[in-house]
PDB file of N, CA, C and O in Angstrom, chain B, residues numbered from 101:
ATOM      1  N   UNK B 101    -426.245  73.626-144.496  1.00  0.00           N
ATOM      2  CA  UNK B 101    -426.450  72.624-143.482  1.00  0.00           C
ATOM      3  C   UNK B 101    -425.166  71.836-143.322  1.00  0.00           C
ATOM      4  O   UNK B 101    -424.749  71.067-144.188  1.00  0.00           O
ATOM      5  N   UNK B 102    -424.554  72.072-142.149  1.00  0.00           N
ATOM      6  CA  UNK B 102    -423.972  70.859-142.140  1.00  0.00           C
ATOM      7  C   UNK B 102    -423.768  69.660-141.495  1.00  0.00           C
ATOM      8  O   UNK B 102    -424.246  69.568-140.364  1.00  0.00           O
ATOM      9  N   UNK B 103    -423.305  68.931-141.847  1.00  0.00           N
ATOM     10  CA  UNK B 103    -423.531  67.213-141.309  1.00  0.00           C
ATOM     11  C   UNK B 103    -423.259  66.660-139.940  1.00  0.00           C
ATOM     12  O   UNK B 103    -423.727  65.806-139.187  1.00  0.00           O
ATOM     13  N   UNK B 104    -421.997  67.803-139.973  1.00  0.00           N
ATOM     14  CA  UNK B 104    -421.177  67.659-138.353  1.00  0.00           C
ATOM     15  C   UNK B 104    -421.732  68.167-137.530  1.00  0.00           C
ATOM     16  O   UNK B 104    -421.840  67.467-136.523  1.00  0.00           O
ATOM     17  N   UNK B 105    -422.299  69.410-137.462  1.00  0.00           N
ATOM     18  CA  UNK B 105    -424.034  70.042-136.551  1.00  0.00           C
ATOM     19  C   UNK B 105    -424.527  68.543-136.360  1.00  0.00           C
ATOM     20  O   UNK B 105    -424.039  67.987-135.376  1.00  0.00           O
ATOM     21  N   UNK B 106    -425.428  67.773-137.143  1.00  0.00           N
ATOM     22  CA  UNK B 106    -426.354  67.002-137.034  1.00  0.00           C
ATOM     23  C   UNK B 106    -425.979  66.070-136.409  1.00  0.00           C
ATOM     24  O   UNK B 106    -426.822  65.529-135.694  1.00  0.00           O
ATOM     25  N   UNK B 107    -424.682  65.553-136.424  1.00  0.00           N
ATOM     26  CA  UNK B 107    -423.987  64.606-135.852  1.00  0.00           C
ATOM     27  C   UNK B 107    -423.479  64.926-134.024  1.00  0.00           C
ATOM     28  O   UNK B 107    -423.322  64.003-133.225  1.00  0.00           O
ATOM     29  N   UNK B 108    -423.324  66.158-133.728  1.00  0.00           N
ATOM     30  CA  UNK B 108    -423.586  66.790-132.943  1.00  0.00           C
ATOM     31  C   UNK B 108    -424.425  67.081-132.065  1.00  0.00           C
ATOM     32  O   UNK B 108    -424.146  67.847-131.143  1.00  0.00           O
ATOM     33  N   UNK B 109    -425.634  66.498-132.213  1.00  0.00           N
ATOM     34  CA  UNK B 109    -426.862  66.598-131.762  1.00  0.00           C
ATOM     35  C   UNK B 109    -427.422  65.362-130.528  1.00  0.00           C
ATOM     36  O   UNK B 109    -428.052  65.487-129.478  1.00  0.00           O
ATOM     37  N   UNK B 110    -426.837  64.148-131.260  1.00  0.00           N
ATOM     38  CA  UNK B 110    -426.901  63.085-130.625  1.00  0.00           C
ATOM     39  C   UNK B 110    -425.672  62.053-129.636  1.00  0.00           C
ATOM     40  O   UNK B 110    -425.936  60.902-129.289  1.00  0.00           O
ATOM     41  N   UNK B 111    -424.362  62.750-129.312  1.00  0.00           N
ATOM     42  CA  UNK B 111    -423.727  61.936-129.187  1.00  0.00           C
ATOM     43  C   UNK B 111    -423.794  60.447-128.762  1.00  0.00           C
ATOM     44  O   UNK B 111    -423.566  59.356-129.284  1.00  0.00           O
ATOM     45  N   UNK B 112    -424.250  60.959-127.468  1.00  0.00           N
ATOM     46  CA  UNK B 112    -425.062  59.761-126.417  1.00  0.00           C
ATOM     47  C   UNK B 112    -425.548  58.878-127.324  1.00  0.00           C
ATOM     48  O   UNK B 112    -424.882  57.969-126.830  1.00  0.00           O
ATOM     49  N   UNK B 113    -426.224  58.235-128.381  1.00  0.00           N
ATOM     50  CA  UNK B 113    -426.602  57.739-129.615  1.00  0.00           C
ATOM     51  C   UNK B 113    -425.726  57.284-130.239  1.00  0.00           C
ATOM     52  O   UNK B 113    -425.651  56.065-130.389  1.00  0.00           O
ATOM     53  N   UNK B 114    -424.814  58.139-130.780  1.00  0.00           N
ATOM     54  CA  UNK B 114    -423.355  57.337-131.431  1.00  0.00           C
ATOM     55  C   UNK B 114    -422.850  56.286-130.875  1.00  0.00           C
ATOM     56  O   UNK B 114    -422.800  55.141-131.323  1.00  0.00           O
ATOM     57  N   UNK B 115    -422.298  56.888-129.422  1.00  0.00           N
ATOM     58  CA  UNK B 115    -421.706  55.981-128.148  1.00  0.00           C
ATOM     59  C   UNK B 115    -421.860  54.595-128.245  1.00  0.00           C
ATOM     60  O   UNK B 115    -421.061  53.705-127.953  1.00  0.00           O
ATOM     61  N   UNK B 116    -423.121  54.526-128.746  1.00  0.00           N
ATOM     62  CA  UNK B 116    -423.212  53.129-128.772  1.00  0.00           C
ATOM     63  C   UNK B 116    -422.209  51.755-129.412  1.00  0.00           C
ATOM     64  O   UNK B 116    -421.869  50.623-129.069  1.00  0.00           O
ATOM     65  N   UNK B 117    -422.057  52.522-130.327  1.00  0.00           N
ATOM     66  CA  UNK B 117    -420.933  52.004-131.445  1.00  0.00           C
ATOM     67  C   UNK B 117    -419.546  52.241-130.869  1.00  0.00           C
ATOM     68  O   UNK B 117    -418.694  52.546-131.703  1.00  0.00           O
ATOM     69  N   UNK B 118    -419.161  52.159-129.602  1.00  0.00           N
ATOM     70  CA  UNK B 118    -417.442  52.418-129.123  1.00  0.00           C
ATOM     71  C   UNK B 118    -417.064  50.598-129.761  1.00  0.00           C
ATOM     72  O   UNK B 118    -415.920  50.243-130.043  1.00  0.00           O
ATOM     73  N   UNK B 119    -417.885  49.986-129.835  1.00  0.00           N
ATOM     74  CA  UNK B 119    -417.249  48.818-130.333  1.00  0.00           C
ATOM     75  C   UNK B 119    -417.805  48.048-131.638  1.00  0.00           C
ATOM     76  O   UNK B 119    -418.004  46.866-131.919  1.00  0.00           O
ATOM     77  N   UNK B 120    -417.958  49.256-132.285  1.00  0.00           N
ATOM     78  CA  UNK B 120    -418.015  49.257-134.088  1.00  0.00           C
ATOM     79  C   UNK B 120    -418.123  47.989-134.258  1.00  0.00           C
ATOM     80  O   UNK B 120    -417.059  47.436-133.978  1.00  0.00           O
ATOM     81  N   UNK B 121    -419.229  47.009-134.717  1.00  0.00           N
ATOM     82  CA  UNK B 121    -419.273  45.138-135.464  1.00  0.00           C
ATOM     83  C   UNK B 121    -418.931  45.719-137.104  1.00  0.00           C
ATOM     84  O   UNK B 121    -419.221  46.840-137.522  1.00  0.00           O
ATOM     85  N   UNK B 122    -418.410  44.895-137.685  1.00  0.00           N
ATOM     86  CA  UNK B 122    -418.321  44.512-138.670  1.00  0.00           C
ATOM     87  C   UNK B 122    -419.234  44.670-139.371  1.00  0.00           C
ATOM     88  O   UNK B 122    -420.216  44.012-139.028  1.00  0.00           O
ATOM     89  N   UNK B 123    -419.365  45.313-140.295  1.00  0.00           N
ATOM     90  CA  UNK B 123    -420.915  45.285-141.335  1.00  0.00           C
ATOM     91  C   UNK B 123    -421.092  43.887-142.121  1.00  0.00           C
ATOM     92  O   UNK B 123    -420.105  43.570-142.787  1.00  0.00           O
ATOM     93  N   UNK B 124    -421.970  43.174-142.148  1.00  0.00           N
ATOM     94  CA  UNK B 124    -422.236  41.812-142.743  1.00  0.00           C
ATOM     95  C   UNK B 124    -422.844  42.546-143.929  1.00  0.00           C
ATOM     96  O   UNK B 124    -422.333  41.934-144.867  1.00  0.00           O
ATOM     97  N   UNK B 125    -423.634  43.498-144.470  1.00  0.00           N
ATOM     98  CA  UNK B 125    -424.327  43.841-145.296  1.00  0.00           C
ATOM     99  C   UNK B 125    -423.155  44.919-146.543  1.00  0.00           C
ATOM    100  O   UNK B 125    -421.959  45.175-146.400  1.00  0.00           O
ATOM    101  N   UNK B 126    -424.006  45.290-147.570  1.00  0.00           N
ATOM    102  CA  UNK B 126    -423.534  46.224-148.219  1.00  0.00           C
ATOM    103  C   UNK B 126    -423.403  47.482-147.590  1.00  0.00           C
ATOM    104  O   UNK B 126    -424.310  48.143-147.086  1.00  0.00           O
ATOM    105  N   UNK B 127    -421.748  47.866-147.688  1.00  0.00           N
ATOM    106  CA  UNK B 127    -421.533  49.354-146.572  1.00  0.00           C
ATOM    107  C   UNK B 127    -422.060  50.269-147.486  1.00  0.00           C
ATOM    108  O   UNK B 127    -421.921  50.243-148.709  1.00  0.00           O
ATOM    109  N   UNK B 128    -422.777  51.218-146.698  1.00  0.00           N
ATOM    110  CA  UNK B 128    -423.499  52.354-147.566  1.00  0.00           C
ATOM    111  C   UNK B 128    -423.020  53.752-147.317  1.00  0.00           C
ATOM    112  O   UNK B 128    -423.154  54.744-148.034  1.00  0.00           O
ATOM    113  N   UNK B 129    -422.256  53.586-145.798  1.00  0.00           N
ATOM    114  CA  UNK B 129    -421.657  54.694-145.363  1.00  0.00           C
ATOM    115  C   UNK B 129    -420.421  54.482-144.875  1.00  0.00           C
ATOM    116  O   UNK B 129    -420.274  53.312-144.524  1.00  0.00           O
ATOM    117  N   UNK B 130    -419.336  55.267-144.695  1.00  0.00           N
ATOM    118  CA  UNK B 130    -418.012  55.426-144.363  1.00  0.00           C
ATOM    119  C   UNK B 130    -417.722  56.580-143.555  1.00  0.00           C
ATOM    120  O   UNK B 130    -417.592  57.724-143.990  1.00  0.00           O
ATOM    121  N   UNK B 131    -417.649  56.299-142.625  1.00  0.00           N
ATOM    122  CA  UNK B 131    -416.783  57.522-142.017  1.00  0.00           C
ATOM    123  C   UNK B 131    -415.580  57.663-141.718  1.00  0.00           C
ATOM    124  O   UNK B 131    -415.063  56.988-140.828  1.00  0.00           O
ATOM    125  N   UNK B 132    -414.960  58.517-142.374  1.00  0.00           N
ATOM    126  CA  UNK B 132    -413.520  58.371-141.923  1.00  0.00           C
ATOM    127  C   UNK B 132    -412.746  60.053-141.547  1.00  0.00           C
ATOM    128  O   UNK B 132    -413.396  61.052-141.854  1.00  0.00           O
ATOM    129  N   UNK B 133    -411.704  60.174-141.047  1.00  0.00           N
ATOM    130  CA  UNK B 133    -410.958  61.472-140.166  1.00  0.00           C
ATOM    131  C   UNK B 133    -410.704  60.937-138.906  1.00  0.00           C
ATOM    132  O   UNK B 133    -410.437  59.784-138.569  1.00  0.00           O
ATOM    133  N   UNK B 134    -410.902  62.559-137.893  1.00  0.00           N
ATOM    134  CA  UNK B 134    -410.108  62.196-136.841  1.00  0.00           C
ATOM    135  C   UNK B 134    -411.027  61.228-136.207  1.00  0.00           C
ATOM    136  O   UNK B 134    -411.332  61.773-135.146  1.00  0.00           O
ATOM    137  N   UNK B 135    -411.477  60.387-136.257  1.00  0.00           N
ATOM    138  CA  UNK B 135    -412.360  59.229-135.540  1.00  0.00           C
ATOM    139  C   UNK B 135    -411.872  57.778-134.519  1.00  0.00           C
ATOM    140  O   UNK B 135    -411.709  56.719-135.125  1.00  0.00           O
ATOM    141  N   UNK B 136    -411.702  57.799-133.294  1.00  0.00           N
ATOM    142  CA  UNK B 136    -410.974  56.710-132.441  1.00  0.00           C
ATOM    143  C   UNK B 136    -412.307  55.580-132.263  1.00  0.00           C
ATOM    144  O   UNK B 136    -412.177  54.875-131.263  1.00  0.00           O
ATOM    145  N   UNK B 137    -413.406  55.344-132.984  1.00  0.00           N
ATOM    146  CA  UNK B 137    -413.629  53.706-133.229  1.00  0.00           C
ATOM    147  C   UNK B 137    -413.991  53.471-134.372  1.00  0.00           C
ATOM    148  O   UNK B 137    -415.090  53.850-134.776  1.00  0.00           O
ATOM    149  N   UNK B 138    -413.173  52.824-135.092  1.00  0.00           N
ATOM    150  CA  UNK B 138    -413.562  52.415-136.437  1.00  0.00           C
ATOM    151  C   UNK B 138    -413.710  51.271-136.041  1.00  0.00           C
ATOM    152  O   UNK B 138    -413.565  50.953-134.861  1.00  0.00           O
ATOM    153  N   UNK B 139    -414.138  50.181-137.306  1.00  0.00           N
ATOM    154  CA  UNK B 139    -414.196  48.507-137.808  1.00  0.00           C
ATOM    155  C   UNK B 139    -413.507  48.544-139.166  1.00  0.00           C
ATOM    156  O   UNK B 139    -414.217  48.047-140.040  1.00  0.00           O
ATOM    157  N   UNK B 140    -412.365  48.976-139.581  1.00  0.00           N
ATOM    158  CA  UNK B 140    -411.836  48.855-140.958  1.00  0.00           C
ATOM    159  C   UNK B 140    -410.659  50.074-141.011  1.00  0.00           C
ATOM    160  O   UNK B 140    -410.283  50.861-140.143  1.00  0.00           O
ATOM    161  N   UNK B 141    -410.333  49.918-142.121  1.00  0.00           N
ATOM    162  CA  UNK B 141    -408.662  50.687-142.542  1.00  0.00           C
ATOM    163  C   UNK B 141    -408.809  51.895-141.585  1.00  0.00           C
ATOM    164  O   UNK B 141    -408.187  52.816-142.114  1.00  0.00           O
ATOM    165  N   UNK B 142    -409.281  52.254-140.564  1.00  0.00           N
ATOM    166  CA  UNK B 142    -409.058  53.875-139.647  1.00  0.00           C
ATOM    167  C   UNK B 142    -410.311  54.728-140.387  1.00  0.00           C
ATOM    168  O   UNK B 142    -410.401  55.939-140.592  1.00  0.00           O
ATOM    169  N   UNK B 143    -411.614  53.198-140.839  1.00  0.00           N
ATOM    170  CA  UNK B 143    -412.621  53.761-140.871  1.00  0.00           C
ATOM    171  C   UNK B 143    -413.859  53.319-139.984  1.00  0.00           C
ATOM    172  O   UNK B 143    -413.583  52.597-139.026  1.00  0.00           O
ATOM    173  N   UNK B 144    -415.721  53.795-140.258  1.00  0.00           N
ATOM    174  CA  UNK B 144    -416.302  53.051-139.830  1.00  0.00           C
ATOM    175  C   UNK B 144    -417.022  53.082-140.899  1.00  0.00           C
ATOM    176  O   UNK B 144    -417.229  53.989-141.706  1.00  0.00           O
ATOM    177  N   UNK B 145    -417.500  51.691-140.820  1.00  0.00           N
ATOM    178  CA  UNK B 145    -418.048  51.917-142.277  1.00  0.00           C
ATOM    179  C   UNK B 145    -419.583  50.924-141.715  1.00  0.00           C
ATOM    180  O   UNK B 145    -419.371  49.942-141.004  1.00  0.00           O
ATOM    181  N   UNK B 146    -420.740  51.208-142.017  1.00  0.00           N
ATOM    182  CA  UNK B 146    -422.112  51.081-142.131  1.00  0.00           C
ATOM    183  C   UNK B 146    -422.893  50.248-142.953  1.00  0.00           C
ATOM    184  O   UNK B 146    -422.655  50.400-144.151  1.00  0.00           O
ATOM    185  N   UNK B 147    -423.617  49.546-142.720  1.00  0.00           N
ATOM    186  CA  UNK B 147    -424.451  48.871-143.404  1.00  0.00           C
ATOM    187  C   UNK B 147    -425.798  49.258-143.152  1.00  0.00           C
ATOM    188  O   UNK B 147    -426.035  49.845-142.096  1.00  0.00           O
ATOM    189  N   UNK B 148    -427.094  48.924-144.289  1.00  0.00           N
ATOM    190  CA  UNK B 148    -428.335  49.323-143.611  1.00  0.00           C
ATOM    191  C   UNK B 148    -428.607  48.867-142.224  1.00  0.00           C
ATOM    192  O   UNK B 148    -428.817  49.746-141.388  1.00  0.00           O
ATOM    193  N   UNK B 149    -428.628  47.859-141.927  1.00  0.00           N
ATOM    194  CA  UNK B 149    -429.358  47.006-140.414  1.00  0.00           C
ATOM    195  C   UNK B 149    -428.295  47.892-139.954  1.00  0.00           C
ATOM    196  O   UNK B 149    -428.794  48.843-140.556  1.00  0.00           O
ATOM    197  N   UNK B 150    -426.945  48.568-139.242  1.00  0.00           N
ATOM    198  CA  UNK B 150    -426.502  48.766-138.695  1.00  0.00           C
ATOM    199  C   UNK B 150    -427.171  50.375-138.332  1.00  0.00           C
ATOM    200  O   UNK B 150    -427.496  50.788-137.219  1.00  0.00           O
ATOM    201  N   UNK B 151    -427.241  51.005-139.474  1.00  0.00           N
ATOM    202  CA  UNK B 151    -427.657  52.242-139.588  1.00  0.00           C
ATOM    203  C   UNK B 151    -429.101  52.728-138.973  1.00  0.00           C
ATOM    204  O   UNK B 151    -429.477  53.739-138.379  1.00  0.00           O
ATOM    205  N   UNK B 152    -429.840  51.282-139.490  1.00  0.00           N
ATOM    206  CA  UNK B 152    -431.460  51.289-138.786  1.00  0.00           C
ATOM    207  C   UNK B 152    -431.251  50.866-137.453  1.00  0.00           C
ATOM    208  O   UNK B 152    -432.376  50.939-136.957  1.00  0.00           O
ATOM    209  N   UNK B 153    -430.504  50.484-136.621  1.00  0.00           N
ATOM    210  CA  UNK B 153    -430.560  50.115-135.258  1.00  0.00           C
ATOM    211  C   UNK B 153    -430.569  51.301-134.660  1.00  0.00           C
ATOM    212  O   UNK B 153    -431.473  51.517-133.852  1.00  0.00           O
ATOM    213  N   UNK B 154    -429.543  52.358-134.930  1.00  0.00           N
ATOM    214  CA  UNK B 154    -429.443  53.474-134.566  1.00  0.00           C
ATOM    215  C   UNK B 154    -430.937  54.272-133.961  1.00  0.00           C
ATOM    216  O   UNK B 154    -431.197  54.796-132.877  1.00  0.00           O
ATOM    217  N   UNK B 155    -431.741  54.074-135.229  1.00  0.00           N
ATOM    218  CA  UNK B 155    -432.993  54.758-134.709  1.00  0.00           C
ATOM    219  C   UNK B 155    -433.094  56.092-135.471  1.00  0.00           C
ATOM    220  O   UNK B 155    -432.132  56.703-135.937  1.00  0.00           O
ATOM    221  N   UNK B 156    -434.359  56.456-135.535  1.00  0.00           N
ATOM    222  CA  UNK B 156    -435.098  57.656-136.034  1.00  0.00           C
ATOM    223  C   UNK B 156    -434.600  59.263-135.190  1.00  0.00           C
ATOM    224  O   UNK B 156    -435.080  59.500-134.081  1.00  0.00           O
ATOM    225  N   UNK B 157    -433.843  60.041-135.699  1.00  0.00           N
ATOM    226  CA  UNK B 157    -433.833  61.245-135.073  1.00  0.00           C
ATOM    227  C   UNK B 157    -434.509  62.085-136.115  1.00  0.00           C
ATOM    228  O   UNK B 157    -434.638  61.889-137.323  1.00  0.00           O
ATOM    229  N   UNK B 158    -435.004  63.300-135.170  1.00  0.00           N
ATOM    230  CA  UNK B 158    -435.247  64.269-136.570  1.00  0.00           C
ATOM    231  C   UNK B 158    -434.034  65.653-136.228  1.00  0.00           C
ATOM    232  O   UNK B 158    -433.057  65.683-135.480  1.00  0.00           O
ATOM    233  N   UNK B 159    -434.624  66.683-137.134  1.00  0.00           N
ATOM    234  CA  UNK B 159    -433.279  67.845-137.229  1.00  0.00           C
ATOM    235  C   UNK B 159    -433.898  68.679-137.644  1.00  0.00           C
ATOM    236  O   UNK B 159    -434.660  68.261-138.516  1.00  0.00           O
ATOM    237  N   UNK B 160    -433.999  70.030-137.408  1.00  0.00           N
ATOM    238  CA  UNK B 160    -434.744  71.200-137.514  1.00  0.00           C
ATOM    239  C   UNK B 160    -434.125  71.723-138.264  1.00  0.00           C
ATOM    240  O   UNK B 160    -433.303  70.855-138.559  1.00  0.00           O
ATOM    241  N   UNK B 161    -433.842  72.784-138.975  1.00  0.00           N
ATOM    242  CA  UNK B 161    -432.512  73.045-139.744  1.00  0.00           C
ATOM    243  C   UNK B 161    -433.033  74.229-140.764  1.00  0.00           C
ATOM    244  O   UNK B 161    -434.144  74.245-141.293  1.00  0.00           O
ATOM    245  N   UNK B 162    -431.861  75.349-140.952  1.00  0.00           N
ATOM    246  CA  UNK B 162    -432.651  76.528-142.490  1.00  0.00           C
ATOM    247  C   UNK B 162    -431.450  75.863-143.809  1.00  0.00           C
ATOM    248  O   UNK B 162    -430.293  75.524-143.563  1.00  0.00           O
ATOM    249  N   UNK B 163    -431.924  75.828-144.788  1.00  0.00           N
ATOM    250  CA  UNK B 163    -430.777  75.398-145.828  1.00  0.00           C
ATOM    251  C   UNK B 163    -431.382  76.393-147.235  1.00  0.00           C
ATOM    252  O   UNK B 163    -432.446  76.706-147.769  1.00  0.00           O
ATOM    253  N   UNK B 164    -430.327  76.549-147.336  1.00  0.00           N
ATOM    254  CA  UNK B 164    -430.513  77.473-148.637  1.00  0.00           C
ATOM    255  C   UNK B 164    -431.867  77.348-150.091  1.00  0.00           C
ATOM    256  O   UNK B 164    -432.249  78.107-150.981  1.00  0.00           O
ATOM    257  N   UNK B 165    -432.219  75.917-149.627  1.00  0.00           N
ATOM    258  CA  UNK B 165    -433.321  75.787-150.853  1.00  0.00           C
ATOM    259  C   UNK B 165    -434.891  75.792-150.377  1.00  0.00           C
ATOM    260  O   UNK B 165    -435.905  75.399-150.953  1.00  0.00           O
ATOM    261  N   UNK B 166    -434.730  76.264-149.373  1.00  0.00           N
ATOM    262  CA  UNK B 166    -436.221  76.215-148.523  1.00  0.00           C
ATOM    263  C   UNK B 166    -436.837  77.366-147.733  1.00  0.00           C
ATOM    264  O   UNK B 166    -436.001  77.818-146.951  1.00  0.00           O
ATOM    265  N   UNK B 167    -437.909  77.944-147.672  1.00  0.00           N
ATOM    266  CA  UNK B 167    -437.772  79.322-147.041  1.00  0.00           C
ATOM    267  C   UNK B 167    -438.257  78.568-145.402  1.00  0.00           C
ATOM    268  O   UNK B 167    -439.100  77.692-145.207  1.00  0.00           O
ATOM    269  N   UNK B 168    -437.580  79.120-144.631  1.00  0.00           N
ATOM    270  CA  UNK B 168    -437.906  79.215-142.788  1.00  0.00           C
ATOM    271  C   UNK B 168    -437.230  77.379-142.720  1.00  0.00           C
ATOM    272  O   UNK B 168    -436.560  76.785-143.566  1.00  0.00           O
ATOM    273  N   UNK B 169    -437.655  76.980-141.605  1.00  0.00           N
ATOM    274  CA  UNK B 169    -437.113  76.178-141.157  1.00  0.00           C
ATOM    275  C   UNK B 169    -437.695  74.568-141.311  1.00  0.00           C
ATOM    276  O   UNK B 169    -438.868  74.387-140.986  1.00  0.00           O
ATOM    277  N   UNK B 170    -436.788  73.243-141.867  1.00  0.00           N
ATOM    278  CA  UNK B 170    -436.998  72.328-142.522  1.00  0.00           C
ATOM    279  C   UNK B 170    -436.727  71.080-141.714  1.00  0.00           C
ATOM    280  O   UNK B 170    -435.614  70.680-141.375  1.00  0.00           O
ATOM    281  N   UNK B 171    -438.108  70.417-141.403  1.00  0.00           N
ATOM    282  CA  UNK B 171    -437.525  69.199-140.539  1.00  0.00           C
ATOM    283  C   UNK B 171    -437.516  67.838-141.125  1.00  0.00           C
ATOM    284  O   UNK B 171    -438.477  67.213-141.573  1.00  0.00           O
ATOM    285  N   UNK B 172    -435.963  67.393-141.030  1.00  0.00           N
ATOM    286  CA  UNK B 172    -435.630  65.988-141.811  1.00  0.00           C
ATOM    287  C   UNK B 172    -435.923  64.899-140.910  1.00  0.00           C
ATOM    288  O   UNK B 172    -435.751  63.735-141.271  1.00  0.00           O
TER     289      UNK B 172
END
């Protein structure tokens, strides 16, 4: 499975974030590479409330530890 597929799925969703806030909370996630909106060192970095605004997607997906197809 990989992450960049899943991330792939939603752009329109990401978009939202072209103007990345500041995480007030504990960052739980980081993204960093070729990425043009960060909030930090040429990263973006996440907090829960930021992450839960985003919203619920799901993802269909085969991964090696599951037989047929697994929805997260």
């Amino acid at each position: 499975m990989s992450l960049g597929g899943a991330l792939a799925l939603r752009p329109a969703r990401l978009g939202a974030y072209r103007n990345i806030a500041c995480s007030s909370g504990k960052k739980i996630l980081k993204i960093s590479g070729k990425i043009s909106n960060t909030n930090g060192d040429s990263i973006a970095a996440f907090d829960r409330a930021m992450l839960e605004a985003l919203g619920m997607v799901a993802l269909e997906t085969t991964t090696p530890w599951f037989t047929g197809k697994v929805r997260f």
